[in-house]
C-alpha positions in Angstrom: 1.5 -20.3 65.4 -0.4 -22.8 63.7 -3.3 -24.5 65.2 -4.4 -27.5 63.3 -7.6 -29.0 65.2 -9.6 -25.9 64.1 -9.1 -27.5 60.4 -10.5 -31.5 61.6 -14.2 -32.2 61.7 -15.7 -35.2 63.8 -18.6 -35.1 60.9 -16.8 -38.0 58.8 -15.9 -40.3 61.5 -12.0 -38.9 62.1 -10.4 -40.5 65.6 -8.2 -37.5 65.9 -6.7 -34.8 65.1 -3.0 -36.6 66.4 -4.3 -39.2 63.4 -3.9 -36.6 61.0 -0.8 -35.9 61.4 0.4 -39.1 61.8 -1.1 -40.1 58.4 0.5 -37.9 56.7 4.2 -38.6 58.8 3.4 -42.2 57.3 2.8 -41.3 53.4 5.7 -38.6 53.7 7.9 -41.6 55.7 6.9 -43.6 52.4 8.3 -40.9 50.1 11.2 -40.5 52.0 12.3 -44.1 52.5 11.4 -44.8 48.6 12.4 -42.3 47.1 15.5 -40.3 48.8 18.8 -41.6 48.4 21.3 -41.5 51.0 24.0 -43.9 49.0 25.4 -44.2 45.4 24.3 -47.5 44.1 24.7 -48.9 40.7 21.2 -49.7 39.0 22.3 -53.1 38.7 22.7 -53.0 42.7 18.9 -53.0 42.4 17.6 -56.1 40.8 21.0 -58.0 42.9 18.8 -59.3 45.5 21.3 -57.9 48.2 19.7 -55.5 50.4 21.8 -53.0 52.2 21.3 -51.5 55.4 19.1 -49.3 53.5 16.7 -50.9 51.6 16.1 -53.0 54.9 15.3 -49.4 56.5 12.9 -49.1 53.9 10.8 -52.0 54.2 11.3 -51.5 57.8 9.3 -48.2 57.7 6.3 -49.7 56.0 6.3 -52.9 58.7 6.3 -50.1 60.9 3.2 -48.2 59.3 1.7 -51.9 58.4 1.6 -52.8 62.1 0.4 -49.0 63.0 -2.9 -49.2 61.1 -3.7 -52.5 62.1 -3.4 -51.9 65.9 -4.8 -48.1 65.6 -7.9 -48.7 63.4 -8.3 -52.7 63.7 -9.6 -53.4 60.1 -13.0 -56.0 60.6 -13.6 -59.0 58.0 -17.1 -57.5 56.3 -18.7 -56.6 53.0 -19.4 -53.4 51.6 -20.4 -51.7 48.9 -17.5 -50.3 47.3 -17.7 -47.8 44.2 -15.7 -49.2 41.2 -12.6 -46.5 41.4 -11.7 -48.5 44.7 -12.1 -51.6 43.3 -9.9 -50.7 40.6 -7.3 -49.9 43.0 -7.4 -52.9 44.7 -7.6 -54.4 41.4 -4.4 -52.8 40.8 -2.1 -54.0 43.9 -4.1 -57.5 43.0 -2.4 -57.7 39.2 1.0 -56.2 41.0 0.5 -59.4 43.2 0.0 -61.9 40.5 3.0 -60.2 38.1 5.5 -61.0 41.3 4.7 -65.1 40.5 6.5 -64.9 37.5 9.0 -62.3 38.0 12.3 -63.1 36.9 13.3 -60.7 40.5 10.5 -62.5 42.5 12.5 -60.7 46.1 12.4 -57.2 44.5 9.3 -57.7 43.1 7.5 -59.1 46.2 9.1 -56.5 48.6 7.2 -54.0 46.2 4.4 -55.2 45.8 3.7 -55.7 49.7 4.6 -51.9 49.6 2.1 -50.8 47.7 -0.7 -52.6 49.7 0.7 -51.0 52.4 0.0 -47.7 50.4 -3.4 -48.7 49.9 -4.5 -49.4 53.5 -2.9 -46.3 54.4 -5.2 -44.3 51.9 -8.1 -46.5 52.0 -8.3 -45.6 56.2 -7.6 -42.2 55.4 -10.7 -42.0 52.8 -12.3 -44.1 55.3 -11.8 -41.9 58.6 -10.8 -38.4 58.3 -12.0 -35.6 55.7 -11.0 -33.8 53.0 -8.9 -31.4 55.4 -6.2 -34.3 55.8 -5.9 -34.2 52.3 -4.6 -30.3 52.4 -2.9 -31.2 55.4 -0.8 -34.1 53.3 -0.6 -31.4 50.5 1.0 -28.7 52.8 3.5 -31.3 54.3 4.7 -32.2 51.5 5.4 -29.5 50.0 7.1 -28.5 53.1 9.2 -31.4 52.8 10.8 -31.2 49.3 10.9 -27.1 49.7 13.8 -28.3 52.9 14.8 -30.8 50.8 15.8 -28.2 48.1 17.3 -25.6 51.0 19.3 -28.7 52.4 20.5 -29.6 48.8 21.7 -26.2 48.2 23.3 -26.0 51.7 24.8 -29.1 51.6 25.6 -30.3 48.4 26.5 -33.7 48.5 28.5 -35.3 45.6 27.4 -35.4 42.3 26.6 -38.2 39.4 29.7 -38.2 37.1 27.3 -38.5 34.3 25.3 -35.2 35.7 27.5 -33.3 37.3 26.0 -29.9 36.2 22.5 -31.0 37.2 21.0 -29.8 40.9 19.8 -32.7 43.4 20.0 -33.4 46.8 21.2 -35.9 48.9 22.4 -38.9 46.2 19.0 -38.7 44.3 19.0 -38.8 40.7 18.4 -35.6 39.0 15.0 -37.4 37.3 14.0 -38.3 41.0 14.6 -34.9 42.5 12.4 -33.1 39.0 9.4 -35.4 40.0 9.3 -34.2 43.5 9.7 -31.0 42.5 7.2 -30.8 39.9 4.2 -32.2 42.0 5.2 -29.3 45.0 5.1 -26.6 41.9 1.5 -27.8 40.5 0.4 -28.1 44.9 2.0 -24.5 45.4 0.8 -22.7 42.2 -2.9 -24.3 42.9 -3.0 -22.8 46.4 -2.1 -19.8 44.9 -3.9 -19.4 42.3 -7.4 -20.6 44.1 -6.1 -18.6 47.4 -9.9 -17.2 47.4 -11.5 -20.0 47.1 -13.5 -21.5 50.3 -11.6 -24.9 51.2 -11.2 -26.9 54.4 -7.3 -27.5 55.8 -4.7 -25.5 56.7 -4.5 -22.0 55.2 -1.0 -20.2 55.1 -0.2 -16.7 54.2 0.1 -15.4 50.5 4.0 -14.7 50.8 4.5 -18.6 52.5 3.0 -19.7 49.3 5.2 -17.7 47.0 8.5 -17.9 48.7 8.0 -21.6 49.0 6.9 -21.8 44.9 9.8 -19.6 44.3 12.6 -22.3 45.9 10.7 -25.1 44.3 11.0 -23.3 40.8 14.2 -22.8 41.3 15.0 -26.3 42.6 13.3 -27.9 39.6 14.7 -25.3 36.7 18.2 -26.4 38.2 17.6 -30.3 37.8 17.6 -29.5 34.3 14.6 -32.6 33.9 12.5 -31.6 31.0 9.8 -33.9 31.6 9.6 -32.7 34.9 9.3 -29.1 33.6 6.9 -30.2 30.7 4.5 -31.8 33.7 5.1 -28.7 36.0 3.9 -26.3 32.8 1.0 -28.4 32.6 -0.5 -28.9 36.1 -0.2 -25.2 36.6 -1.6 -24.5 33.1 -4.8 -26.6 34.4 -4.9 -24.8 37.4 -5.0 -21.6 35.7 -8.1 -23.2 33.5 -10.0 -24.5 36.3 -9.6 -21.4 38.0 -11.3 -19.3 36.1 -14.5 -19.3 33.6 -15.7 -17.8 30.7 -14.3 -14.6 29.4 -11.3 -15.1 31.3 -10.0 -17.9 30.4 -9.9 -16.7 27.0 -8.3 -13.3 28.5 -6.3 -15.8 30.6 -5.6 -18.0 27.0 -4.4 -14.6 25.4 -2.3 -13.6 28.1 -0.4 -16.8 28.5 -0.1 -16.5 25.0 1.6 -13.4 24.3 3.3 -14.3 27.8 5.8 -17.6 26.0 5.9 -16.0 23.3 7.9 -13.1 24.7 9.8 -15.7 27.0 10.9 -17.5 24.0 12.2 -14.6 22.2 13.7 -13.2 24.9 15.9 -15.9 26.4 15.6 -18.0 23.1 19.2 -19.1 24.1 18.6 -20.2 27.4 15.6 -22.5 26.8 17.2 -24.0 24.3 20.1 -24.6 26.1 17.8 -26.5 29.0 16.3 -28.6 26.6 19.2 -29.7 24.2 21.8 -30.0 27.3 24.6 -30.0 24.7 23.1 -33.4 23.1 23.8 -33.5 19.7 20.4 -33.5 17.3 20.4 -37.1 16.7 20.1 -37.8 20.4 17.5 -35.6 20.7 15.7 -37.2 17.7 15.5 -40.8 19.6 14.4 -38.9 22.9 17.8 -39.5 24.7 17.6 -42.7 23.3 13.8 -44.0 24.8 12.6 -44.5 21.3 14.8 -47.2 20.7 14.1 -48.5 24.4 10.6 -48.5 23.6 10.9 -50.1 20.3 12.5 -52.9 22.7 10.4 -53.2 25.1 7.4 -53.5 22.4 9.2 -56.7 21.3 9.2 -57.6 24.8 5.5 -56.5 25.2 4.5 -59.0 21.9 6.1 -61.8 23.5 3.6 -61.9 26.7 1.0 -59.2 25.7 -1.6 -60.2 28.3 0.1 -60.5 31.7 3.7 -59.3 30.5 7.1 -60.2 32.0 6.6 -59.7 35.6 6.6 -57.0 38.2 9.9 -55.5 37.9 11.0 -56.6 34.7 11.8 -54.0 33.0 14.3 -52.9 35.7 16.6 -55.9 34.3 15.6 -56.2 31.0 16.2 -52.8 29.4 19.6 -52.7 31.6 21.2 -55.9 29.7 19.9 -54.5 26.4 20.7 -51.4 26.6 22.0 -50.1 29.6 18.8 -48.6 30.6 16.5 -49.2 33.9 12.9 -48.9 33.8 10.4 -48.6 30.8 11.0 -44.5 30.8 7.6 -44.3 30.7 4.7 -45.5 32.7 2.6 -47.2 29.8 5.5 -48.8 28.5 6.6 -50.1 32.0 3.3 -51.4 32.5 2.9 -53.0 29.4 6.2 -55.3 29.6 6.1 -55.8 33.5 2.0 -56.2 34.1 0.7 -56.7 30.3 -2.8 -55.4 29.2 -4.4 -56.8 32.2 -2.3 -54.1 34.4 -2.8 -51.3 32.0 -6.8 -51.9 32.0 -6.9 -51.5 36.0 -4.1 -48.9 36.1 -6.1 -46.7 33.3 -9.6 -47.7 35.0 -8.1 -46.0 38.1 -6.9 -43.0 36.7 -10.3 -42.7 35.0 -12.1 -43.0 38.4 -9.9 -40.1 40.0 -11.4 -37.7 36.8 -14.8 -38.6 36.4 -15.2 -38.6 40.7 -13.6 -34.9 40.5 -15.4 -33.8 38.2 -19.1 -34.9 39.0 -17.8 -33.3 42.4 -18.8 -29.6 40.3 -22.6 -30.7 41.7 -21.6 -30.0 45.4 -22.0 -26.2 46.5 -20.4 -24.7 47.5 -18.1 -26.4 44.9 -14.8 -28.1 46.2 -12.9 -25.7 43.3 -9.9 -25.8 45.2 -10.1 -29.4 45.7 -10.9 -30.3 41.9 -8.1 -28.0 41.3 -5.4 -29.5 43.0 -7.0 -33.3 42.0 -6.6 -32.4 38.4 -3.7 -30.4 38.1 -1.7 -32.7 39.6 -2.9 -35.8 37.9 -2.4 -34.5 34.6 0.8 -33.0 35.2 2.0 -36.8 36.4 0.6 -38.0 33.4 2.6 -35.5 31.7 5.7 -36.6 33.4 4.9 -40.3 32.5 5.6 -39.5 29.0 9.2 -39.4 29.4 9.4 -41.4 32.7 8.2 -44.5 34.0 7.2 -43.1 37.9 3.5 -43.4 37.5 3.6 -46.6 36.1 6.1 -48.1 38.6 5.2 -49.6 42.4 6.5 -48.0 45.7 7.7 -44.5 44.8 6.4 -41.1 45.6 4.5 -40.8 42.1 2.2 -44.5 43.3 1.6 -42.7 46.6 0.7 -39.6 44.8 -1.9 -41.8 42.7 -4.1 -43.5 45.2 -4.2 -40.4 48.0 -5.6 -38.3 44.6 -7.7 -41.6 44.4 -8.6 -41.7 47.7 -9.2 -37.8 47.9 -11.7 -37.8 44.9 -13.8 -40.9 46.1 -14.1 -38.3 48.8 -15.5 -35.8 46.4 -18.0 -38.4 45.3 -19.2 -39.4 48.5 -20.5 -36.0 49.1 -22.2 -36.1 45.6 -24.2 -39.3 46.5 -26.2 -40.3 49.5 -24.5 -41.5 52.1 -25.0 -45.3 53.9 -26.8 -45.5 56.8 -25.7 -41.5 56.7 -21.8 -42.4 57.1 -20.6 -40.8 54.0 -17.2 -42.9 55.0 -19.1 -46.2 53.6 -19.4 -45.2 50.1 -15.9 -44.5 49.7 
């Protein structure tokens, strides 16, 4: 049985070990109500301004979690000195703010907004009150979570999109939505794995929970059939590999990995070509499934209002009259036509602050390996993914909740690297 106070230290100010856990309930509740579909809706359904008994269930969760922190922690009007990654998130929810004005869905767009400051101030309190074990703890969870979620979808398969029937989900998520999930729990799983000797705080399961847990996600995110989600999967546990390991071996590592595809490739040549090409014919595949003309679009749209862009939400409605298409289909592009430069800078000056935080963090020692790992991996693989799909760049999904806890767990990193405030290491962050 698992005992998770052993894993909780008092050092950085932490109310609780309850606190913990109901953290993460609160980021995994976001995911959940965000991201997991328990209807069919058309994507115009979206932008109607007509909330159904779910989407009211979603913003009811983050009232919920809103009201929560408030009472529980009992944020005080006061100035500190906040490093420049923060600010750059807050920056971030601020332009999100400003885009809703001028939205042409100004409900949609409000409704998300407000839910990523709720985000925030539940990240921003955990940076500010617990340690880097609640960070493992969220890790662990989640990938708890969507490993169920796969079990469940295979258990009880619930009816499938007509226009992807062959493609594995569950519940009525879109096979893109289910790959995303999937991919982050891969490049968590496959880091714990591959760093399992390294010294970390947080809960530490055995070798074969690991495995059989990366085995069903694998499996889960092979039978979406979501190349981007693959692509970002390959990556993050690519990274892993190469942050693992140093010097000779990563060239042994390099080789290996090497010879390794090759033989793949040859081997089930058939197969992986199948996955990729899903019996699209080779003009299809040449526009990307059609996003190059989409973002030859939306670069129209971008020209026409390139500083502060269309407004939050935008692109859900303007790529759907056009061409029949929600969302940018890829976070620079979404960002671009629904935020404009001005949301790009912060968005890019906050992924920037999660790197160069992690990797300054390679001072500490013992060094936080496994931490940097997982930071890294996962980041890049998301950015990987946001090549072919707008999550990262978008408000309110599991992808933006993703974002600022890796924000929040680097500025943790950093605050060991620096010397603390009045010795609270909490008041750097």
């Amino acid at each position: 049985m698992l005992d998770y106070r052993h894993f909780l230290a008092d050092a950085s100010g932490f109310r609780s070990d309850r606190d913990t856990i109901r953290l993460t309930v609160c980021a995994l509740a976001f995911i959940i109500a965000s991201e997991y579909e328990f209807r069919l809706r058309d994507q115009d359904q979206s932008i109607s301004g007509n909330p159904d008994l779910f989407v009211l269930l979603e913003i009811a969760t983050y009232g919920v979690v809103a009201c929560w922190l408030f009472l529980r922690f009992r944020p005080t009007p006061r100035l500190t000195t906040a490093h420049w990654t923060t600010l750059a998130a807050y920056a971030y929810v601020a332009v999100l703010f400003l885009s809703t004005v001028y939205s042409p869905y100004f409900e949609m767009a409000l409704v998300r907004s407000c839910q990523m400051a709720i985000i925030l101030a539940l990240t921003r309190t955990t940076a500010r009150h617990s340690d880097r074990a609640s960070m493992h703890f969220f890790a662990h969870a989640y990938s708890a979570l969507i490993t169920v979620s796969v079990i469940f979808g295979v258990l009880v398969p619930f009816p499938r999109r007509e226009s992807q029937p062959d493609r594995f989900t569950w519940l009525h998520l879109h096979p893109v939505a289910a790959g995303q999930l999937l991919a982050i729990a891969v490049i968590v799983l496959a880091s714990y794995v591959i760093g399992r000797r390294n010294t970390r705080t947080g809960p530490r399961w055995p070798l074969g929970i690991y495995l059989g847990m990366l085995t069903v996600c694998s499996g889960g995110l092979i039978a979406t059939n979501t190349r981007s989600a693959a692509l970002a999967a390959a990556v993050g546990s690519i990274v892993a590999l190469w942050i693992r390991w140093r010097g000779t071996r990563r060239l042994e590592i390099t080789a290996f990995l090497s010879v390794g595809v090759l033989t793949v490739v040859l081997a089930a040549a058939p197969a992986i070509a199948g996955f990729f090409t899903r019996g699209h014919s080779m003009s299809r595949l040449l526009t990307l499934n059609a996003r190059t003309e989409l973002w030859g679009y939306a670069l129209e749209a971008f020209a026409q209002r390139p500083l502060y862009g269309h407004g939050l939400s935008a692109t859900r409605g303007l790529f759907l009259d056009e061409m029949g298409l929600g969302g940018g289909h890829n976070a620079v592009i979404n960002l671009l036509v629904n935020t404009g430069l001005l949301g790009l800078i912060v968005w890019s000056a906050l992924v920037i602050g999660i790197f160069v935080n992690t990797t300054r963090a390679k001072r500490l020692r013992p060094e936080p390996r496994a931490d940097r790992t997982l930071i890294i991996s996962v980041t890049l693989g998301m950015l990987a993914n946001s090549v072919f799909a707008e999550a990262l760049g978008a408000p309110a999904n599991a992808s933006a909740v993703w974002l600022l806890v890796l924000a929040a767990w680097a500025g943790m990193l950093r605050a060991e690297t620096e010397p603390a405030d009045n010795g609270n290491p909490a008041a750097t962050r």
